[in-house]
N, C-alpha and C positions, 0 to 999 in steps of 0.2 A: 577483276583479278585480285588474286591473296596474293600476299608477298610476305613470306616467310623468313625464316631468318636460316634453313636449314632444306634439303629434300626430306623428302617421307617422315611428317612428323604431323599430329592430331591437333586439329583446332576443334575450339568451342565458342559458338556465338552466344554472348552476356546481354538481355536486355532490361534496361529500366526504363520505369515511364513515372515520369512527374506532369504534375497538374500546375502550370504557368497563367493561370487566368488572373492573379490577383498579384501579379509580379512578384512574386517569391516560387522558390520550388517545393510547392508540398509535395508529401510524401502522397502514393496513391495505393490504396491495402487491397489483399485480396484470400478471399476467403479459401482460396485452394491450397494446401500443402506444395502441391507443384512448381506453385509461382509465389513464393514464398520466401522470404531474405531470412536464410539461421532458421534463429526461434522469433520474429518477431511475425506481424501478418502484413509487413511491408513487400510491396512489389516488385519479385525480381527472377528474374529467368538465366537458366545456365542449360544450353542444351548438352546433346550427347557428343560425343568427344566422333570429330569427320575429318579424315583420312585427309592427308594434305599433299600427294606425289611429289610434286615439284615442289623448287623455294616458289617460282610463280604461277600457282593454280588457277585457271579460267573457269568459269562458271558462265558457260552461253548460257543459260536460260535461269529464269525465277525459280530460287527454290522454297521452297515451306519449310523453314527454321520451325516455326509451331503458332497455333492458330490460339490469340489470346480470346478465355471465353470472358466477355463482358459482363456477364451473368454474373461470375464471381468477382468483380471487381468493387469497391466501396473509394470514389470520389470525395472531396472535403464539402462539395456544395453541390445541392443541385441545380440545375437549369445548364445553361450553353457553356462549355468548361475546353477552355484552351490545354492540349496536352501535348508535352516532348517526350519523342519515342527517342530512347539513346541506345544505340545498338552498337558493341562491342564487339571484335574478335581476336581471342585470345589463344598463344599457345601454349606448350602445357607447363611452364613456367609461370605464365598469366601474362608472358608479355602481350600489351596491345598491338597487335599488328595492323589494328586498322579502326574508326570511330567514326559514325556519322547520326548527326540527330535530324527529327523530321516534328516538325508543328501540325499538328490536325485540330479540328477542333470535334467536339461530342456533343451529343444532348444527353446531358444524363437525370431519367425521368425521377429517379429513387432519390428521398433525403437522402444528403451528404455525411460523413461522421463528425463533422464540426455543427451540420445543422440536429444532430442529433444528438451534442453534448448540449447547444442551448436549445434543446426541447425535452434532454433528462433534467436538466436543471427547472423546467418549468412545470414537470411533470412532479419533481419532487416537493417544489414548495407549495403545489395546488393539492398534492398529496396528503400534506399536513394539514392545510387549511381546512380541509375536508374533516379529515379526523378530529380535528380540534372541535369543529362545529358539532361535530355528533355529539361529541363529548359535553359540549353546553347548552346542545338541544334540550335537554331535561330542567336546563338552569344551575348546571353547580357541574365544575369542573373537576371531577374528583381524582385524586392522586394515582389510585391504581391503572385508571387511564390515563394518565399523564406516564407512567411507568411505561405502558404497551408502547407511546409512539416514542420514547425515547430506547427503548429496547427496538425498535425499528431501526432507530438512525443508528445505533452502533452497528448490526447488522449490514446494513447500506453501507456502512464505510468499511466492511470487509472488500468490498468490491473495487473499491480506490487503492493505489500504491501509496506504499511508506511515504514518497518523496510529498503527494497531495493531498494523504489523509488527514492533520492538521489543519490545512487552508480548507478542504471540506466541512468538517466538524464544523467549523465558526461558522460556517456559509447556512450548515441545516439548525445549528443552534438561534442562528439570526432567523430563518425562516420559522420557527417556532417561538418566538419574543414579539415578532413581530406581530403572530397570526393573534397569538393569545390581546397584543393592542388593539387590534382591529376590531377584533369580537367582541373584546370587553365596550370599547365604543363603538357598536354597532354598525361597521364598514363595512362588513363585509356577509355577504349571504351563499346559501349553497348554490344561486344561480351561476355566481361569482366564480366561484372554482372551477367548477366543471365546464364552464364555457369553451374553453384550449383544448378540455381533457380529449375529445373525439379527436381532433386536429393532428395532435400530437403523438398519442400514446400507441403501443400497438396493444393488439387482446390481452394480452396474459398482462400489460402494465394495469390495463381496465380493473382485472380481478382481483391484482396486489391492492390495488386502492381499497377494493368492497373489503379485503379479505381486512386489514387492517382497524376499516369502520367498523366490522364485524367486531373487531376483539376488541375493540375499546367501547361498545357496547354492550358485550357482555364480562369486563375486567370486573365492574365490582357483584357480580353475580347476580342483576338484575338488569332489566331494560323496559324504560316507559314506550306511553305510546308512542310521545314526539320523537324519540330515540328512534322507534321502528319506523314512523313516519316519513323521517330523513333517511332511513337508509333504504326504505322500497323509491323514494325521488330518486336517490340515486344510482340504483338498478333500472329505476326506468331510464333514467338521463343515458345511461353506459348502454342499455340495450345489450344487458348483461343474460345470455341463454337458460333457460329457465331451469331446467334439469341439472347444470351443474350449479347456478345458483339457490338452488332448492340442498344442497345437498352441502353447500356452505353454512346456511342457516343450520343445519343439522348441529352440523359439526360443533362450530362456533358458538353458538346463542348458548345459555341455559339453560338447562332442561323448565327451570321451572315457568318461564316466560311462554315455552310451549303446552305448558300444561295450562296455564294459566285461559289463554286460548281456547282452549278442549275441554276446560271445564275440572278435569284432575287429569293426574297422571293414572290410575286404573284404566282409564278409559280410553286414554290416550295410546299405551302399550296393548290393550284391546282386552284385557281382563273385565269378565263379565260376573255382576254378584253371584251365579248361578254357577260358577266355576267350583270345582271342588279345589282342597289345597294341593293335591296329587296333578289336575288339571291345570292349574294356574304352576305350580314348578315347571312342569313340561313345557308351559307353554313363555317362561319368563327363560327357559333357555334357550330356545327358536330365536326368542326375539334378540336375545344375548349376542348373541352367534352372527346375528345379521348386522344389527347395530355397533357392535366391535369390531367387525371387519370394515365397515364404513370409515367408523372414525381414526381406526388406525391406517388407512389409504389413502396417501395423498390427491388419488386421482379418484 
């Protein structure tokens, strides 16, 4: 039974669900517009406005308020998570006419978004550690690489709000003082980093990692072997797909590391002594054409 405060006037049932497993009420987000509080991606539901006849309406039988998809839902942690369903009805004032909560619990198999702020954080300082090592692979830490992963971290901290992008900063600045100690006294190896990286990261974190080793290998316009050494480990370590990482090396590397390879770059671009000059323009804008649409596509 509803109990109104009027005849013939419109309710709407309000639901929230909070996550009680850890004795506080977390918030619990969801990735649908629909179920959606404002502009935030916290969890909340306002159905469609149902006809109320009397001040006291009966409802004999179960009705389908709406069917929450679990799908789109994002938990604080995973594994067995205690959750309070709070169910509202409202009329069109917002008075509550009526409140009751129910405890269930879930198995929820996906990391949580608290298990996946400390698994960006560990993602990011095994990020740098990585890059750092490229960078001293060769024996000598050079500045324009030191420039690439700090033009990283400002980047990353686009992604952070005003109120935590300072307490960030310190946080990626300490990850990088630290790494450069570890290195210098011989702590730390590429086994090291990438250990978590499978565990933790999803693909496209995989690719940010190479794509980064990538530019701080080729920042002062050159790359030794120990340089390419450590970054095909670390392709193989990521089980990074060949075709898109073939096409990273393109991009990234220096031309001349690949010529270096191939013996020249004539040879390389596919120009043959027996080309005439009319033949070789033709054939340096074919390749032009292919090659600059490459590198100017992200994908």
């Amino acid at each position: 039974i509803i109990r109104g405060r009027k005849e013939g006037y419109n309710a709407q049932f309000v639901i929230n669900l909070f996550d009680i497993t850890d004795g506080e009420r977390e918030p619990i987000l969801s990735l649908s517009e629909e179920y959606q509080y404002q502009d935030s991606r916290i969890f909340f539901y306002v159905s469609d406005k149902i006809e109320m006849p009397y001040i006291e309406t009966l409802f004999q039988e179960w009705v389908t308020v709406t069917n929450i998809p679990t799908l789109f839902l994002e938990f604080p942690r995973k594994g067995e998570r205690k959750l309070e369903i709070e169910i509202q009805i409202i009329d069109e004032e917002t008075y509550i006419l009526d409140k009751i909560t129910k405890i269930i619990t879930y198995k929820n198999e996906e990391n949580g978004y608290l298990d996946n702020i400390d698994n960006q954080y560990k993602f990011e300082e095994a990020l740098i550690k990585t890059a750092l090592l490229v960078s001293a692979s060769d024996g000598d830490m050079d500045n324009s690489e030191a420039e690439v992963i700090k033009n990283w971290v400002k980047i990353r901290l686009t992604g952070y709000n005003e109120e935590s992008k300072d307490e960030n900063k310190k946080r990626l600045n300490s990850y990088i003082s630290d790494a450069y100690r570890q290195i210098n006294n011989n702590q730390i190896t590429i086994n090291d980093t990438l250990q978590e990286i499978d565990t933790i990261t999803s693909e496209g974190e995989k690719y940010e990692l190479f794509e980064l080793c990538l530019k701080v290998a080729g920042a002062d316009n050159q790359a030794d072997a120990n340089e390419l050494k450590i970054l095909d480990e670390i392709a193989n370590r990521l089980n990074l797909h060949k075709e898109k990482l073939q096409k990273m090396l393109e991009k990234e590397l220096p031309i001349t590391i690949h010529a270096e390879e191939l013996g020249n770059k004539e040879s390389m671009i596919g120009i043959t002594p027996n080309m005439s000059e009319k033949e070789i323009k033709k054939h340096l804008r074919k390749e032009y054409t292919k090659w600059n649409a490459r590198v100017s596509n992200a994908d």
